[in-house]
C-alpha positions in Angstrom: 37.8 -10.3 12.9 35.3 -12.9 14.3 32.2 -11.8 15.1 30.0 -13.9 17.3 26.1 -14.6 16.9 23.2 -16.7 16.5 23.6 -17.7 12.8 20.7 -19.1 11.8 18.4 -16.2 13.6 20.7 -13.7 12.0 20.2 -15.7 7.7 16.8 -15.6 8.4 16.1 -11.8 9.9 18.8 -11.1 7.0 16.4 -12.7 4.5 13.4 -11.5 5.6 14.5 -8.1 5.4 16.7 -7.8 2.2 15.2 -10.9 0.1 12.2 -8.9 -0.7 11.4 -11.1 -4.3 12.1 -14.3 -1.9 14.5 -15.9 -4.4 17.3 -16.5 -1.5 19.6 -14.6 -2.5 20.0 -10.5 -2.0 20.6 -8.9 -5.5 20.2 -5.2 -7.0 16.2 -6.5 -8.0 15.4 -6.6 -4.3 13.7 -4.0 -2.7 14.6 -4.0 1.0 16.4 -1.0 3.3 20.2 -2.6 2.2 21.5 -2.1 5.7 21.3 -4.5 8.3 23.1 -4.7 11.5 24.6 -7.3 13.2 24.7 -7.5 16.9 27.0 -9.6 19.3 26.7 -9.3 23.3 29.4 -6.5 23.4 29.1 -4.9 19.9 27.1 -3.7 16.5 28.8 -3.7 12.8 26.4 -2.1 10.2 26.5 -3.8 6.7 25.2 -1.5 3.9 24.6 -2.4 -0.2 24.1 -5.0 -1.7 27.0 -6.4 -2.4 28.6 -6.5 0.9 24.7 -7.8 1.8 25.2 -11.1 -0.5 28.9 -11.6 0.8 27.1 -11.3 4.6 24.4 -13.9 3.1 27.0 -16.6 1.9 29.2 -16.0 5.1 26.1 -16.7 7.3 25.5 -19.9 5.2 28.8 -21.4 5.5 28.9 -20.8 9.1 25.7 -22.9 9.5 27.1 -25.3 7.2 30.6 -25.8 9.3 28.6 -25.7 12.2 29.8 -22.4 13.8 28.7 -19.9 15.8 30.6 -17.0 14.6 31.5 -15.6 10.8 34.8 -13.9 9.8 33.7 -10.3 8.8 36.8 -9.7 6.7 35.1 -12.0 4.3 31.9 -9.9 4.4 34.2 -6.5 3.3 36.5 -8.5 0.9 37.1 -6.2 -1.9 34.8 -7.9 -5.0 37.4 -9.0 -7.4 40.0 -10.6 -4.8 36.6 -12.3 -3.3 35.5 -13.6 -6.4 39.0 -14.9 -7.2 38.9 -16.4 -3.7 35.9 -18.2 -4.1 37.0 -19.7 -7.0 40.3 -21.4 -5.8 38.5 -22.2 -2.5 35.2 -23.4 -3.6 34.1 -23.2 -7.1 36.8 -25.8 -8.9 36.0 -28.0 -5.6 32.2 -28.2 -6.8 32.9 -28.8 -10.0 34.8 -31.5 -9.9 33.8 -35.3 -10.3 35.1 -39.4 -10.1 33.0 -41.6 -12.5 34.1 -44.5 -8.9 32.2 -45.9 -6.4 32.3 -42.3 -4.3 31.6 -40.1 -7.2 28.8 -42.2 -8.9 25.6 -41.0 -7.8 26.5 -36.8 -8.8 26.7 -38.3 -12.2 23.9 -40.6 -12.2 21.2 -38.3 -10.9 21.6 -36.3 -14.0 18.9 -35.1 -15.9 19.7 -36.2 -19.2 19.8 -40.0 -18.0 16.4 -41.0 -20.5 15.8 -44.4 -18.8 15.0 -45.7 -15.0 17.9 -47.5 -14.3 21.1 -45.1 -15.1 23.2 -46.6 -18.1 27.3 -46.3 -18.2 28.8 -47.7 -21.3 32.5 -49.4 -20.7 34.4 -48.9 -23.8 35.0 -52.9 -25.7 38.6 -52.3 -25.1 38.5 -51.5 -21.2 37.9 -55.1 -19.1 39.2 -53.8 -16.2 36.5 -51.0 -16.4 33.7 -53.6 -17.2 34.1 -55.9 -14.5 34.8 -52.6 -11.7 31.6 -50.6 -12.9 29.5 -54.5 -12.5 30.5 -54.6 -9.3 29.0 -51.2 -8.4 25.8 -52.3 -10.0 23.8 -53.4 -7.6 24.3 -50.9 -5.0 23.5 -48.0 -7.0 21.1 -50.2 -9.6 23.4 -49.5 -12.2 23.2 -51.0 -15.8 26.6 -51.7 -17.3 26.8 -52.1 -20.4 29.8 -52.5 -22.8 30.4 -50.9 -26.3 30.9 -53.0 -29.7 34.3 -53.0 -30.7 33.1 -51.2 -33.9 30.9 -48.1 -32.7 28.6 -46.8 -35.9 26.3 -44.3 -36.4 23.8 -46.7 -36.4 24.6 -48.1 -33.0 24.7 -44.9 -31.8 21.1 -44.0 -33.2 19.8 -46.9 -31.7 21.2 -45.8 -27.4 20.4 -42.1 -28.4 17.1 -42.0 -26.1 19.3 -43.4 -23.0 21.2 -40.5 -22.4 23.8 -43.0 -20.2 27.7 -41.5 -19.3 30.1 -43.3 -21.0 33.1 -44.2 -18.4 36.6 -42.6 -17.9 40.0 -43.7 -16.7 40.6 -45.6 -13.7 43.5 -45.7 -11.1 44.2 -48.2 -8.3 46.4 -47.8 -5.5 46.7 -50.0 -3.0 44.4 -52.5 -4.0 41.9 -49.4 -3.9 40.3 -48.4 -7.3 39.3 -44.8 -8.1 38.3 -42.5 -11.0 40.6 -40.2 -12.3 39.2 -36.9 -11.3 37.8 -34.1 -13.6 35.9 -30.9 -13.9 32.6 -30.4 -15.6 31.3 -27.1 -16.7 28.4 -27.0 -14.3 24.8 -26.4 -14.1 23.0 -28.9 -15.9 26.6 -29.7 -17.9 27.4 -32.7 -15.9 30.2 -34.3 -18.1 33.6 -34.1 -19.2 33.3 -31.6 -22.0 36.1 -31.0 -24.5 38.0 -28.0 -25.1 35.7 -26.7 -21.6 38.0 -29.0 -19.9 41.6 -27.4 -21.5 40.4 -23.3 -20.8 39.2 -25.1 -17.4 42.7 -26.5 -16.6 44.1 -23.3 -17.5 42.3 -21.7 -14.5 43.7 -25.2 -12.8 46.7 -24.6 -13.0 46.9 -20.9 -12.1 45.3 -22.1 -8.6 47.9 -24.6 -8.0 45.8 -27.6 -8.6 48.2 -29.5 -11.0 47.2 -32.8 -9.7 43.8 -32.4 -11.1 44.6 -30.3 -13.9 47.1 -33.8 -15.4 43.7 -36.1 -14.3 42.2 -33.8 -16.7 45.0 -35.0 -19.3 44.5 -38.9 -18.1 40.6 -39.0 -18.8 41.3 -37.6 -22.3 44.5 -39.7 -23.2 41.7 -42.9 -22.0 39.0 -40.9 -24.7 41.6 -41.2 -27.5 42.7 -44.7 -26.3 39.4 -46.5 -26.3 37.2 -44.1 -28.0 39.6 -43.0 -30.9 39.0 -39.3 -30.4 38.5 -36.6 -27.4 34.7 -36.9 -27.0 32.5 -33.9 -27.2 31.4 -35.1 -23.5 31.3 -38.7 -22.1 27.5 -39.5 -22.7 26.2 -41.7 -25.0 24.7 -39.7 -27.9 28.4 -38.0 -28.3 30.5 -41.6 -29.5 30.8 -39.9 -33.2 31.6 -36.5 -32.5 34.8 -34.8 -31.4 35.7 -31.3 -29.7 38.1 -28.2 -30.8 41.8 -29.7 -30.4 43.5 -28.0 -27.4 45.0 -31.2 -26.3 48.9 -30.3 -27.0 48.1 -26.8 -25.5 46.9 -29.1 -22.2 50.1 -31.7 -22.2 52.5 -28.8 -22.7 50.9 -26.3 -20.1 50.8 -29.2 -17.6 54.0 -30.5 -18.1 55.5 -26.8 -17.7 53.7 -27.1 -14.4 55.9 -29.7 -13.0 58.1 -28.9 -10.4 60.1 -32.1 -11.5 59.7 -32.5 -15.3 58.2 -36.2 -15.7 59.6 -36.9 -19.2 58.5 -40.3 -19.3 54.7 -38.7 -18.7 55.2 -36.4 -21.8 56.4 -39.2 -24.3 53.3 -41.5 -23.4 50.9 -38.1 -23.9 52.7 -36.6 -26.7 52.4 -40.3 -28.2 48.9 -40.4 -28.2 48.3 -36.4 -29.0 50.1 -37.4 -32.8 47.5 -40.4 -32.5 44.5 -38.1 -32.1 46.3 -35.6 -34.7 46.6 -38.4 -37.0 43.3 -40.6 -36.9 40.8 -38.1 -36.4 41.9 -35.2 -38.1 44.3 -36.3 -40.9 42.0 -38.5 -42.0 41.6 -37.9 -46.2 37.5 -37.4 -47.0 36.5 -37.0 -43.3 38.4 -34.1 -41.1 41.2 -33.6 -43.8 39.5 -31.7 -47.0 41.1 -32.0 -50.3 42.7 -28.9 -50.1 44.7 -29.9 -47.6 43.0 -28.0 -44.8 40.7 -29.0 -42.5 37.0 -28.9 -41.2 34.6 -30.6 -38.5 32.6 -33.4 -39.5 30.5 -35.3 -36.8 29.0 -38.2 -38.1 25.4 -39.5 -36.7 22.0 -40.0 -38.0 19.0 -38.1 -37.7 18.2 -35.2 -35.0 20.6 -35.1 -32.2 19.4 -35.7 -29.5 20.4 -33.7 -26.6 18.8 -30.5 -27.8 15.9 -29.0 -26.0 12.1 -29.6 -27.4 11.3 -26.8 -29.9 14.9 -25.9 -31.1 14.3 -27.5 -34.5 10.7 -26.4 -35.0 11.8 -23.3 -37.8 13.4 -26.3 -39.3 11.1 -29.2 -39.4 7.7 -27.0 -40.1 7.9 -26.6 -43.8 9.1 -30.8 -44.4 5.3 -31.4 -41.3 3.6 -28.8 -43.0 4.2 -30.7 -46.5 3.1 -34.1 -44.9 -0.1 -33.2 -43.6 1.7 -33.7 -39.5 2.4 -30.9 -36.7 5.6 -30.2 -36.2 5.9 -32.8 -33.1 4.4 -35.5 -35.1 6.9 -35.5 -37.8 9.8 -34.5 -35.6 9.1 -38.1 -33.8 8.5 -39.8 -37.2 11.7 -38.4 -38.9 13.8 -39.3 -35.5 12.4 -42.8 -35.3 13.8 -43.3 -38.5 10.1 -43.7 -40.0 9.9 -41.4 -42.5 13.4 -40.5 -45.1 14.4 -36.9 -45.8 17.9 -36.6 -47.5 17.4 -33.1 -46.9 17.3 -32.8 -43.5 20.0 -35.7 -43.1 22.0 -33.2 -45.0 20.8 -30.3 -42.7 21.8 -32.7 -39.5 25.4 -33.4 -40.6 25.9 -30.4 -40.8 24.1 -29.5 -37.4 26.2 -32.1 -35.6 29.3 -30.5 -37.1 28.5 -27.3 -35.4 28.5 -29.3 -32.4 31.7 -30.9 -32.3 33.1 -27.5 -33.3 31.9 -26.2 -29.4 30.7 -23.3 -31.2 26.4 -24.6 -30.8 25.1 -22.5 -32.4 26.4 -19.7 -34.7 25.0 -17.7 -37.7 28.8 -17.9 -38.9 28.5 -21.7 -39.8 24.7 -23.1 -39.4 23.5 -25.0 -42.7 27.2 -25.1 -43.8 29.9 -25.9 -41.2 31.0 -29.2 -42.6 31.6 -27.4 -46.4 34.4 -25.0 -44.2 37.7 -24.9 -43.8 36.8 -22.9 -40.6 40.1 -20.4 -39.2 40.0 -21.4 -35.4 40.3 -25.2 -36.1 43.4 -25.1 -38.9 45.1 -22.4 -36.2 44.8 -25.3 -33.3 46.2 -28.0 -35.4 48.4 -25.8 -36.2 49.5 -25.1 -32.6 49.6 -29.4 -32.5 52.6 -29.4 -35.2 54.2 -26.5 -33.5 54.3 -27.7 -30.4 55.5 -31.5 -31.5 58.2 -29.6 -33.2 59.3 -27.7 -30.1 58.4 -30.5 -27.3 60.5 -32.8 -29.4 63.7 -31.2 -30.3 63.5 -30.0 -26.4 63.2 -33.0 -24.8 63.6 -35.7 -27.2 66.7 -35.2 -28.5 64.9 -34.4 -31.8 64.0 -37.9 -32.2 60.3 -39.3 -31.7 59.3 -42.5 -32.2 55.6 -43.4 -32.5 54.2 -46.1 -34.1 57.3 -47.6 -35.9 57.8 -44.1 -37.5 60.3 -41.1 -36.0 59.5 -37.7 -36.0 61.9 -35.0 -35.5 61.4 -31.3 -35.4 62.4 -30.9 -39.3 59.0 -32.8 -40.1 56.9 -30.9 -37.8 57.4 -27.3 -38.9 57.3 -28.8 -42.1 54.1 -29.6 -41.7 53.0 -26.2 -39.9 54.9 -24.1 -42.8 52.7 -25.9 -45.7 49.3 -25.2 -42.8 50.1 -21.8 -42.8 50.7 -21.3 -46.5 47.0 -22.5 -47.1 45.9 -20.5 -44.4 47.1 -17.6 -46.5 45.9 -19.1 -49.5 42.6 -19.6 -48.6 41.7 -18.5 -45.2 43.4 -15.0 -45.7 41.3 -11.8 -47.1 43.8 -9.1 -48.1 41.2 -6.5 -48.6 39.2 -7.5 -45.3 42.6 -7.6 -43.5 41.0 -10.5 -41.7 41.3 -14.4 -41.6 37.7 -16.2 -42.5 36.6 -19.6 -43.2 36.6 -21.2 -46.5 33.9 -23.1 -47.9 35.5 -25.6 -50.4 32.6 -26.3 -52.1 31.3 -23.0 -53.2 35.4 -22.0 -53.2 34.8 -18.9 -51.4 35.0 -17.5 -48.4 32.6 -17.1 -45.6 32.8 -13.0 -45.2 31.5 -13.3 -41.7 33.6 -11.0 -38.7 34.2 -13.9 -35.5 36.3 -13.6 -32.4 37.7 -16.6 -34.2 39.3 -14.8 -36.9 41.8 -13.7 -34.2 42.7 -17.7 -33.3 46.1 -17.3 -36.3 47.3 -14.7 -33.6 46.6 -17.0 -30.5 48.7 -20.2 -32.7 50.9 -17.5 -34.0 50.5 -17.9 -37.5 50.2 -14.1 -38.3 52.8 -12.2 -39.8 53.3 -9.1 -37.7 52.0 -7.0 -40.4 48.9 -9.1 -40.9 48.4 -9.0 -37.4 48.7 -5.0 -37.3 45.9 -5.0 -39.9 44.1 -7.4 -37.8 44.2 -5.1 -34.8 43.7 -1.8 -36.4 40.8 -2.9 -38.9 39.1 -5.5 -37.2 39.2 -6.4 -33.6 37.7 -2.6 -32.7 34.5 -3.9 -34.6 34.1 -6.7 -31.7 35.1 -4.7 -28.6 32.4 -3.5 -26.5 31.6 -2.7 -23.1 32.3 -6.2 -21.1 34.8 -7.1 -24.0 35.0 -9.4 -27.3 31.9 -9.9 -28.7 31.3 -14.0 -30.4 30.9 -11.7 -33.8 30.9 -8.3 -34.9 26.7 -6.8 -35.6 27.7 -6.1 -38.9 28.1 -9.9 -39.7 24.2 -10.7 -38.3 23.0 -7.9 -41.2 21.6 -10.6 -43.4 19.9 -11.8 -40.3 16.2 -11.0 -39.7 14.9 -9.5 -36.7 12.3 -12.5 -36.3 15.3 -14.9 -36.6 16.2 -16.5 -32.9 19.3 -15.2 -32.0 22.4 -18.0 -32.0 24.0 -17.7 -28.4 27.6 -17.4 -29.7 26.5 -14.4 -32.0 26.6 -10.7 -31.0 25.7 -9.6 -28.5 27.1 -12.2 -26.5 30.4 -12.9 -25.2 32.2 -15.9 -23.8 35.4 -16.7 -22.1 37.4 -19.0 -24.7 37.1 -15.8 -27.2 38.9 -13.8 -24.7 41.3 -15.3 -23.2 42.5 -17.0 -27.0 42.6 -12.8 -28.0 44.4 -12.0 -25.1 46.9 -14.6 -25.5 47.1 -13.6 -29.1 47.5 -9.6 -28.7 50.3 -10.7 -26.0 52.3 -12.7 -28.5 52.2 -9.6 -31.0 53.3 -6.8 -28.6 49.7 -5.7 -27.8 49.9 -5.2 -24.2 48.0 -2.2 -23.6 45.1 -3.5 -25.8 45.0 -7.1 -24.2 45.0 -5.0 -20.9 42.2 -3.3 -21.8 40.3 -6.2 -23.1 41.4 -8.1 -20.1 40.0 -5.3 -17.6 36.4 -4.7 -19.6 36.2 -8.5 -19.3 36.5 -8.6 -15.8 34.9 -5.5 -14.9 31.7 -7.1 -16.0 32.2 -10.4 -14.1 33.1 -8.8 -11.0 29.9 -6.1 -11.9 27.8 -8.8 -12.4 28.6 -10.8 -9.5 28.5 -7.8 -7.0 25.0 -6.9 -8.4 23.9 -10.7 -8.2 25.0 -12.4 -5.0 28.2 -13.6 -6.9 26.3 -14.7 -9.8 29.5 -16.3 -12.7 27.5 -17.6 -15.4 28.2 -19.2 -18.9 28.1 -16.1 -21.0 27.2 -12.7 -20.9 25.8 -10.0 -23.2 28.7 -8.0 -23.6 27.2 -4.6 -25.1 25.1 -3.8 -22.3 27.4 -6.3 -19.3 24.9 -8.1 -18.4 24.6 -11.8 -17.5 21.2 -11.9 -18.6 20.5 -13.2 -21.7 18.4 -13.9 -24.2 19.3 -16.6 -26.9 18.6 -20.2 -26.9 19.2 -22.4 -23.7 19.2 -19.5 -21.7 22.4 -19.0 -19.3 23.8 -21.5 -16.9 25.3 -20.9 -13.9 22.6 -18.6 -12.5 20.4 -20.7 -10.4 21.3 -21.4 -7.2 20.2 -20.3 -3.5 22.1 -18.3 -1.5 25.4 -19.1 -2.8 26.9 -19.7 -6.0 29.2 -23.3 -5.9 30.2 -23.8 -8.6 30.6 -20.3 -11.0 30.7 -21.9 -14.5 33.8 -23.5 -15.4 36.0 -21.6 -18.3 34.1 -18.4 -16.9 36.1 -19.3 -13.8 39.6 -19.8 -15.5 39.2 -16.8 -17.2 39.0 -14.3 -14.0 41.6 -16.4 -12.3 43.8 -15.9 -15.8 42.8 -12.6 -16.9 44.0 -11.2 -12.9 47.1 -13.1 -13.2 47.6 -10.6 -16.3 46.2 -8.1 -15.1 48.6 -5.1 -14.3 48.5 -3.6 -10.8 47.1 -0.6 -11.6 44.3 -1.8 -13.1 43.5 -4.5 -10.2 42.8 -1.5 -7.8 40.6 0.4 -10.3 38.7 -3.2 -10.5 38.1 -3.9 -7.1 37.1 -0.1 -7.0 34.6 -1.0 -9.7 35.8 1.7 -11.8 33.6 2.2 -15.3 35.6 1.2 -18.6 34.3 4.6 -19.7 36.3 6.1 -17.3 39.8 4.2 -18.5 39.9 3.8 -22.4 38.4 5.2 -25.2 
């Protein structure tokens, strides 16, 4: 029904009232009466709590912002989890999204992490077209273009790290008109193309029928591989030498399934240059590829990277200043400058950056070691790569491939999957633990350390069925907790001092790759009714969260106590904003609009009547 009134009298009586700690927003921290009611010439309507309170907030906003004089007030008394799903397909993905092109520009440019006065992009050596487009934007948005060596080194890389410039994406003209491919960014102060953010996010893409932007997604990465030889961890400049978890089969095969009319032609030119990326970046013998045969991250770069925040390496550095006579600060500038040697900390850094380009910044589970593992969730997603060249080429391929002078049939790929999965046995598998963990091939042991990501072999469907039974019965119920799948189990952070900072993707938190890869998995081994469950707790604490918090979808939550307030390093993102949320946080967002599409009926009712977990499961 619309209800007529004087909108912006009607925000700010409603502020006045209910906002009682002024932050613009009306949350379960405020203080006010939590009724107010709205009156038209010929009628009253009472609102009452805070969650219908925040929804009357938002609706009141977007009025004024459409320039109307009236709200719908079936939006105000949505039930929360079809609203939250609603204002994700109809607004969230919307302001998320970005063109690095002459109308997209500036929202990338007026980031924060741009270092110098005049914003930098970086045109790969290989890219003319790109060059001479971007130099013709320079002068109206006092852009400095600049184009990449042919040969991108560490070195070269060191020496741009205090820029911070965006490093440019694919381009697409159409009558005579040239535009960015567009893509989705994680949001809040991640305002780049991130890696495996950008597969989860196409996921939740392609549920809301956006599979026009969900295969730009695809065509910004296949330009990454092109004429950066690898999917970046994000397009800025400090990134050139690190890489991201591979999803990108999972993204060309999801996509492609998505066609109404199946564009074969499209799938030979990605699949082309996914078996490029599987074979130059990770196949490579000393670098990805360990001698084992398995495989591991392994950023290279020099020195501190740079886009941490100031203080995060202080535990680190103190001993090394403390040594030299220098505060912490002192030598922190010295050592990145490049004026002072430490082969200890460069050890330390590779390392560091390797945690990076794993996505998993920063865990307990691999800090000081991650490029000595032959970690489980990485050898399971390469292993989904050979599986699904196997199946996408004897489907529609005739079982016959050819890439770069060499054909590839299905034979060769599950070849190369079988021999994967035998090492995962060998070395990845713990008989005793039940339980998949990384390897560290230079100790040759493993890493006895509980991780959602022990659960990626069921995801990739590497498990045998009893392996996965153990998995289930022994294992997962050490990670479940209130909101869900916990990053690790408590029991893995004993070793751990209490004075220690916590490492955000460490108990207690929880994020949304972890669960909807375990969901997924469970699925694929007859776990219904426990993927249910996991699937509900999950979204019980979003939709919680969000009712308590004006709508509030962050990064990450604390999953024992289903909160989105936490407490680890670089806080939570997605949580500032007035009055309405715009964005949510990217693979938070895919994984409501996924985890309802799962979601049996039954369970969607008790959700939207906000019905305890307690109160469901054991």
């Amino acid at each position: 029904m619309k209800f007529k009134l004087n909108i912006n009298q009607n925000i700010q009586q409603l502020l006045d009232q209910e906002d009682t700690d002024c932050d613009k927003r009306i949350t379960i921290d405020d203080k006010g009466p939590k009724r107010f009611v709205l009156k038209s010439a010929t009628e009253e309507i009472a609102v009452e709590g805070t969650y219908f309170l925040s929804n009357l907030l938002q609706e009141l906003v977007l009025a004024k912002e459409n320039n109307q004089d009236f709200i719908e007030t079936d939006a105000v008394f949505e039930l929360p989890a079809n609203r939250i799903s609603n204002m994700i397909r109809n607004y969230f993905w919307e302001g998320l999204t970005r063109t690095l092109d002459e109308k997209g520009l500036e929202k990338l440019l007026l980031d924060t992490k741009s270092k110098t006065d005049k914003p930098i992009i970086y045109v790969p050596f290989t890219d003319d077209f790109g060059f001479d487009y971007y130099q013709k934007l320079a002068p109206k948005f006092n852009l400095k273009v600049v184009q990449l060596p042919e040969i991108i080194s560490p070195e070269y890389v060191s020496s741009i790290n205090d820029e911070g410039g965006i490093l440019a994406l694919a381009l697409k003209t159409k009558d005579q008109n040239v535009a960015g491919f567009p893509f989705v960014v994680p949001g809040a102060r991640f305002n780049e193309m991130y890696g495996w953010d950008s597969y989860f996010e196409n996921i939740g893409l392609l549920i809301d029928g956006k599979l026009e932007l969900a295969q730009s997604m695809v065509e910004n990465f296949d330009y990454q591989i092109t004429h950066y030889g690898k999917i970046l961890n994000a397009n800025r400049s400090y990134y050139l030498t690190r890489t991201q978890p591979p999803f990108y089969s999972s993204m060309i095969r999801e996509v492609f399934e998505a066609m109404p009319i199946k564009d074969v032609k499209w799938l030979r030119e990605k699949l082309a240059i996914c078996i490029k990326e599987y074979e130059t970046v990770w196949m490579e013998y000393g670098k990805r590829l360990t001698e084992n045969g398995l495989n591991r991250y392994f950023a290279q770069g020099i020195g501190l990277p740079p886009e941490t925040e100031p203080g995060h390496y202080d535990a680190i550095l103190k001993p090394y200043a403390q040594a030299a006579n220098l505060s912490i600060p002192e030598y922190e500038k010295l050592y990145y400058q490049r004026k002072l040697e430490n082969k200890t900390l460069d050890a330390y850094f590779v390392h560091d950056r390797s945690v990076r380009e794993s996505g998993h910044d920063t865990s307990y589970r691999i800090e000081g070691i991650c490029a000595d593992l032959n970690v489980v969730e990485l050898n399971a997603m390469l292993y989904k790569y050979e599986t699904d060249f196997a199946e996408l080429i004897a489907s529609y391929f005739e079982d016959q491939f050819e890439y770069n002078t060499k054909n590839y049939n299905q034979k060769y790929w599950i070849e190369k999957a079988e021999y994967r999965k035998n090492l995962m046995n060998q070395f990845l598998w713990n008989e005793q633990e039940s339980c998949f963990f990384d390897y560290n091939f230079k100790t040759q042991k493993q890493n006895i350390f509980l991780s959602a990501t022990s659960f990626f072999p069921l995801w990739a469907k590497i498990a045998t069925q009893e392996q996965a039974d153990k998995m289930v019965e022994k294992c997962l119920p050490k990670l479940i907790y209130l909101g869900g799948i916990a990053g690790c189990s408590e029991e893995a952070l004993s070793t751990i001092s209490e004075d220690q900072m916590q490492r955000q993707w460490d108990f207690p938190n929880g994020w949304a790759p972890h669960q909807m890869v375990i969901w997924q998995g469970l699925i694929n081994y007859g776990y219904q009714s426990k993927a249910q469950e996991l699937i509900y707790r999950w979204l019980w604490m979003i939709t919680k969260n969000a009712c308590d918090y004006n709508g509030t979808v962050p990064e990450k939550y604390d999953v024992v106590i289903a909160t989105h307030k936490v407490f680890a390093e670089y806080g939570n993102q997605g949580t500032d904003f007035e009055y309405i949320s715009r964005e949510g946080f990217g693979w938070m967002n895919a994984s409501f609009q996924l985890g309802l599409s799962l979601l049996n009926e039954d369970l969607k009712t008790k959700l939207n009547q906000l019905v305890h977990p307690k109160d469901l499961f054991n």
